[in-house]
C-alpha positions in Angstrom: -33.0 9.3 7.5 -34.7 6.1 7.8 -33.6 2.9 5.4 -35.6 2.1 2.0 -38.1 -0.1 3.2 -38.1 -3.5 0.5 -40.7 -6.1 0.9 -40.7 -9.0 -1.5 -44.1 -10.9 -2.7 -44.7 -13.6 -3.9 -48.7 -14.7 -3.6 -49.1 -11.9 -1.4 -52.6 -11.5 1.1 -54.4 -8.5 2.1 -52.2 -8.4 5.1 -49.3 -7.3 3.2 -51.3 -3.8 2.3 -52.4 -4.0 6.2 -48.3 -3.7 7.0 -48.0 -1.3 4.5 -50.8 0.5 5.2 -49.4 1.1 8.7 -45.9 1.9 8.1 -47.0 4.7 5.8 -48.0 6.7 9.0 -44.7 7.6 9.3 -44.7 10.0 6.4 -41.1 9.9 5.6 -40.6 6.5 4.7 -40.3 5.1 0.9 -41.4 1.3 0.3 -40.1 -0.9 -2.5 -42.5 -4.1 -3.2 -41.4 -6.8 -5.5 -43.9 -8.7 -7.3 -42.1 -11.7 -7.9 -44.5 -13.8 -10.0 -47.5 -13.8 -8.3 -50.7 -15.0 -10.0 -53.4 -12.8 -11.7 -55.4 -13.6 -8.5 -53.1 -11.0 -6.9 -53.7 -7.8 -9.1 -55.8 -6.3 -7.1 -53.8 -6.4 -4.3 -51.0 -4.8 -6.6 -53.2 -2.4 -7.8 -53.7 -1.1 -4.7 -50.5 -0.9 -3.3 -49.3 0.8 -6.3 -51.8 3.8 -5.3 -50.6 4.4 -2.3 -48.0 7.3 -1.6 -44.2 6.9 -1.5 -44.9 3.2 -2.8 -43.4 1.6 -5.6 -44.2 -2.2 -7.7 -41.1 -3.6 -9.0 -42.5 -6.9 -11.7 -40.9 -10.2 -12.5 -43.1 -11.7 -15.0 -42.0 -15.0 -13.4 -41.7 -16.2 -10.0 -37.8 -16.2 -9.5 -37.5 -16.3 -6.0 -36.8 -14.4 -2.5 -33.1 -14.0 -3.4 -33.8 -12.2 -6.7 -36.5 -10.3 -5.8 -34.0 -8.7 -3.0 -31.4 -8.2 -5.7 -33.5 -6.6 -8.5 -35.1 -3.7 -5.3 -31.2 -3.6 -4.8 -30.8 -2.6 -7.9 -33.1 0.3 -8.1 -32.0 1.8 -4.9 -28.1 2.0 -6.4 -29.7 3.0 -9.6 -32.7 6.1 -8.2 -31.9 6.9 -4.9 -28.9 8.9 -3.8 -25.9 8.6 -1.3 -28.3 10.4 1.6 -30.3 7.0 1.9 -27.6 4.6 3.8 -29.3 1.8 3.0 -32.6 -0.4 3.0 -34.6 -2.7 5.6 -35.9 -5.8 4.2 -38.8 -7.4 5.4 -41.3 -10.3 4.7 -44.5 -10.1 3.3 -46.9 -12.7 5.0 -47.2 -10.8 8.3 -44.5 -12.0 10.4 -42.7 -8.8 11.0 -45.0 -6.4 13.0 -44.7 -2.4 11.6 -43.7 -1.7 15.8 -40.4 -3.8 15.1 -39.9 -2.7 11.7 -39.8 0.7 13.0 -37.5 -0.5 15.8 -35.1 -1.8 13.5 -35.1 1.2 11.0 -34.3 3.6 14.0 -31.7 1.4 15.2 -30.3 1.2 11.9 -30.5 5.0 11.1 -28.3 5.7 14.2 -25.4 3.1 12.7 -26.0 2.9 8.8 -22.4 1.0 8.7 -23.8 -2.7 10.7 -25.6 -5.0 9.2 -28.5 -5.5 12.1 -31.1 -8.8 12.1 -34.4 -8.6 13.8 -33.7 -11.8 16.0 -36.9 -14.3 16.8 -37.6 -15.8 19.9 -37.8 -19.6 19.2 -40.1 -21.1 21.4 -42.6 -24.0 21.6 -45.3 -21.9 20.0 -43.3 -21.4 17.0 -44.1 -24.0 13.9 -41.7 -27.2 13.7 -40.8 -26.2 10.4 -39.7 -22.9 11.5 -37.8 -24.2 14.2 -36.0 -26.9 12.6 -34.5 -24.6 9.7 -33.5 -22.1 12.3 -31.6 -24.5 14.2 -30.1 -26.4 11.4 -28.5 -22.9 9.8 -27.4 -22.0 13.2 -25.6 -25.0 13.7 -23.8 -25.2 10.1 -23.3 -21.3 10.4 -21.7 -21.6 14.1 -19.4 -24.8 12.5 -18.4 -23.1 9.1 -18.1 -19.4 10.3 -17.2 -19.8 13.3 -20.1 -17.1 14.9 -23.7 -17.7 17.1 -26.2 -15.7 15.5 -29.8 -16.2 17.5 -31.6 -15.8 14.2 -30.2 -16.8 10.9 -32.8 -17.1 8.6 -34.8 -13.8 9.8 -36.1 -11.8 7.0 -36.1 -8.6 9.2 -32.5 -6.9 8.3 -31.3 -3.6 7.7 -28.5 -3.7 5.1 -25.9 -1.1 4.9 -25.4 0.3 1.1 -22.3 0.4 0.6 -23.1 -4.0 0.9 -25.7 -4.1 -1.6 -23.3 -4.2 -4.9 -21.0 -7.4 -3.3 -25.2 -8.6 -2.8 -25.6 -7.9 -6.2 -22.9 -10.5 -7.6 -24.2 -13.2 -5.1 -25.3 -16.1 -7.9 -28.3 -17.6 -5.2 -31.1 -16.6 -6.5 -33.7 -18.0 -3.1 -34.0 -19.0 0.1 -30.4 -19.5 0.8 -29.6 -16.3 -0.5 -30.0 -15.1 3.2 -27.5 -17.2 4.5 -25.3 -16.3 1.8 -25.7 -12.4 3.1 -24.8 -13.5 6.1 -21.6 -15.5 5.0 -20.3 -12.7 2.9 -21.2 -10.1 5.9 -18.4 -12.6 7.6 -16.3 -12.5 5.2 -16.1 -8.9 4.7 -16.0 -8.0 8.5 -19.0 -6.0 8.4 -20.6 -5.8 12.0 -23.5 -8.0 12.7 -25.8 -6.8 15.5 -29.3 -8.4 16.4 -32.1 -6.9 17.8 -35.0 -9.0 19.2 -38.6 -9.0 17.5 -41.6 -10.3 18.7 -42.0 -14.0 17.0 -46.1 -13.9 14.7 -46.9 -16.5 12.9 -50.8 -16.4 11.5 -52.3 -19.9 11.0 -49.4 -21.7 11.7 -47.1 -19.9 9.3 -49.0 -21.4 6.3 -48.4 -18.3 4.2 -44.9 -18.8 4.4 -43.8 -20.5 0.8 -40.3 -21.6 2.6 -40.4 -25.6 2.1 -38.2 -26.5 5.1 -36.8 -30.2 3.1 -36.5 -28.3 -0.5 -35.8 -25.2 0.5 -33.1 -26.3 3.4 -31.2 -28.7 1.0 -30.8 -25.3 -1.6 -29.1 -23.6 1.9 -26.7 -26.6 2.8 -26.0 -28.2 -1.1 -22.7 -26.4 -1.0 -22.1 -28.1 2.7 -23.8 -31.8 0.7 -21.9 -31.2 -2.2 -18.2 -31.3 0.2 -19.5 -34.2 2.2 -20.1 -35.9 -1.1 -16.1 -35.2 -2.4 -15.0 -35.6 1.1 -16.2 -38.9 1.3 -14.9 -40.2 -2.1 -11.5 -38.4 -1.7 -11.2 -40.0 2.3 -11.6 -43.1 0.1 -9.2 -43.2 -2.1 -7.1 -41.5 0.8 -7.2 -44.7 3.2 -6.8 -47.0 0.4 -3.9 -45.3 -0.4 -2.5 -45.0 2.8 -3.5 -48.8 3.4 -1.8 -50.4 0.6 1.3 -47.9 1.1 1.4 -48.6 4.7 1.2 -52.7 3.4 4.1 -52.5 1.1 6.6 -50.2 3.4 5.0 -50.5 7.0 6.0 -46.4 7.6 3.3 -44.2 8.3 5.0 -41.0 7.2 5.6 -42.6 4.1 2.3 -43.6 3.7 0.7 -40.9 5.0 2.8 -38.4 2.5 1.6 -40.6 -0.8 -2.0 -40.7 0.3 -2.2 -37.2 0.9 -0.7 -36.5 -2.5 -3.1 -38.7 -4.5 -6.0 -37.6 -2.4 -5.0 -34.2 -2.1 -4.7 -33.7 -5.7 -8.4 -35.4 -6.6 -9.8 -33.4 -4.0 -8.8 -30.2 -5.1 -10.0 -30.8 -8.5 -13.6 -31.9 -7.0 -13.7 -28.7 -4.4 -12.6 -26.2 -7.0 -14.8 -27.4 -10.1 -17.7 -28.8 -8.2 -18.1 -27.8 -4.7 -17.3 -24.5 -4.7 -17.0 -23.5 -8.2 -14.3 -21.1 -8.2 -13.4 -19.0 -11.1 -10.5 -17.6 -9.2 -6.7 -18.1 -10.2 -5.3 -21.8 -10.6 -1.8 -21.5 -9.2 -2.3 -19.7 -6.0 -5.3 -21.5 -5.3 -3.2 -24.7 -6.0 -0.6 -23.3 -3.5 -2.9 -21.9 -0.9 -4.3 -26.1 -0.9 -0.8 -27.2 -1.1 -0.4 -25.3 2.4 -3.5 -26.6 3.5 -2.3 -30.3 2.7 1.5 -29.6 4.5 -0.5 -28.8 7.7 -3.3 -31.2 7.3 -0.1 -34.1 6.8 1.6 -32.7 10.4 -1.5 -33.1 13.0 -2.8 -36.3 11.1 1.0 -37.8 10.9 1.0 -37.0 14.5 -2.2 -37.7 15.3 -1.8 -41.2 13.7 1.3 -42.0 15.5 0.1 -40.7 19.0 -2.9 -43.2 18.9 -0.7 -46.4 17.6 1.9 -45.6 20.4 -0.9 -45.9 22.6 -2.0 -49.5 21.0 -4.6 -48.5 18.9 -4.5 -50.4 15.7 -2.9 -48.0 13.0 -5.9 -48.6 10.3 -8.8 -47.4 12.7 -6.1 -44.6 13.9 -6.3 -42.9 9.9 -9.9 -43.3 10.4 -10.4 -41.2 13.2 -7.6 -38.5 11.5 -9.7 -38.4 8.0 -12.9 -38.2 10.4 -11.4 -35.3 12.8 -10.3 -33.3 10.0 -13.5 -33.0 7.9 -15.4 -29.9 9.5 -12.0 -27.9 9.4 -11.1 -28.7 6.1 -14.3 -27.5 5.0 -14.2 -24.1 7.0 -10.7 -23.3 5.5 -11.3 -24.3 2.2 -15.1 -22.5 1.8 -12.9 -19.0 3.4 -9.7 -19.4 2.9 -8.7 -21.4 -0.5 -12.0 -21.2 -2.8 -12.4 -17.6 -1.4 -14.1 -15.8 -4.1 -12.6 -12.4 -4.6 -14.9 -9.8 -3.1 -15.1 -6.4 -3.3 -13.8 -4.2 -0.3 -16.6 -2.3 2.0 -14.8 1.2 2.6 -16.1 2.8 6.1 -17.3 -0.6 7.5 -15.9 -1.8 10.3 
């Protein structure tokens, strides 16, 4: 049985009833559209799609973006279809995804219900700058944080196994980076990812897309900004620390030790109320960054002492450390301290 088919709108064309239109030929498949918020100009095109067989309109009254209008056509496939339909295939409304690879990816999909499988673009020079720099921009912060190359991360083109859709349903994002936040979770949860390659359309130069690649981008990465920010405040305090400990007792463990503690502490507090916003418990969070800070203290003491035994100057040698450390801190706090408790996917490999 093939996936629920979920296409969200917002402003929608004629070419969205086109794509529908032509998937329909295939009797057996069920559509969910969400308006999300389109203007009055758009009834018509509503209106239409809401004759059409095996076709149903889901309304927000307001525009509340991609992310939501996924999560409410979640919704009403956990809440009116049963445990025969394994899941849904999501695609995008403007014309990018062509029925042909739709099709392909709801076949591919039907034959292993338990991956998580992306129709994967080909990026080449013909394909808008905009598109091009948010694709590599999320495939470069996706490869450093979750340590895995995905060809297309932003692809709207996914087939989404149901038993995923409730841990979806508790995701706060609400647009644009909701994707990657599927992605990051699908990580997390150890739910096979496989990609299968689509033919790259863009009409016009992809001027129906409403993705704002500055805006839009800095909603993806303001958890990544947000950790730069409090990384850079708590290094800070951390060198001064170390600089004026290092002044008074000219030992770099022992310097190294107290600047960790005071940094270590205010960083925590910034991560956990303002970076990540964890809700999860206090002490072992506290004890899984207290780990965190043991090890971090061991490779940059012995960083820091490798580089002055070499005749580097023992200031620029905790720069370096602080700088070296940055990316992995931020990998093993976002997975392994601030790790939201998720709920298990049983049969998902």
């Amino acid at each position: 049985m093939y996936p629920i088919i979920i296409i969200p709108a917002y402003q929608p064309e004629q070419k969205l009833i086109t794509l529908v239109e032509a998937l329909l030929k295939n009797a057996s498949l069920k559509i969910l559209i969400v308006n999300d918020g389109s203007d009055k100009k758009c009834a018509p095109i509503f209106t239409h799609l809401k004759k059409l067989p095996q076709v149903t309109v889901l309304e927000h009254a307001v525009n509340l973006g991609k992310g939501q209008a996924l999560k409410t056509a979640f919704n009403h496939f956990l809440t009116h279809f049963d445990s025969t339909h394994r899941g849904v295939l999501t695609a995008d409304a403007d014309g990018q995804h062509l029925p042909e690879d739709i099709m392909n990816l709801a076949t591919a999909f039907s034959k292993d219900p338990q991956s998580l499988y992306l129709g994967a673009r080909a990026f080449d020079k013909d394909v808008p700058w905009k598109s091009r720099i948010g694709n590599n921009l999320t495939k470069l912060i996706f490869r450093l944080l979750i340590q895995q190359s995905l060809q297309d991360t932003q692809t709207g083109l996914r087939a989404i196994p149901s038993a995923f859709l409730k841990t979806l349903l508790k995701t706060p994002s609400n647009g644009y980076e909701f994707e990657l936040d599927m992605l990051i979770k699908a990580t997390k949860q150890n739910l096979t990812m496989k990609e299968l390659t689509i033919k790259t359309v863009y009409n016009d130069q992809n001027r129906g897309s409403h993705f704002n690649p500055v805006i839009d981008s800095l909603k993806i990465y303001f958890v990544f900004l947000r950790f730069l920010v409090f990384a850079a405040i708590s290094g800070l305090i951390d060198f001064l620390a170390f600089s004026l400990a290092f002044f008074l007792s000219g030992n770099i463990l022992v310097s190294e030790s107290l600047a960790r503690l005071f940094s270590g502490t205010c960083n925590f507090l910034f991560n956990k109320e303002l970076v990540f916003k964890s809700k999860a418990n206090l002490r072992f969070e506290a004890l899984k960054y207290a780990l965190l800070c043991v090890v971090n203290l061991v490779f940059s003491y012995a960083f820091i002492q490798s580089l002055v035994y070499f005749g580097a100057n023992v200031y620029a040698s905790k720069l370096i450390a602080l700088f070296g450390l940055f990316i992995a801190n931020f990998a093993i706090q976002k997975l392994l301290v601030f790790n939201q408790p998720e709920d298990s996917i049983k049969g998902i490999s």
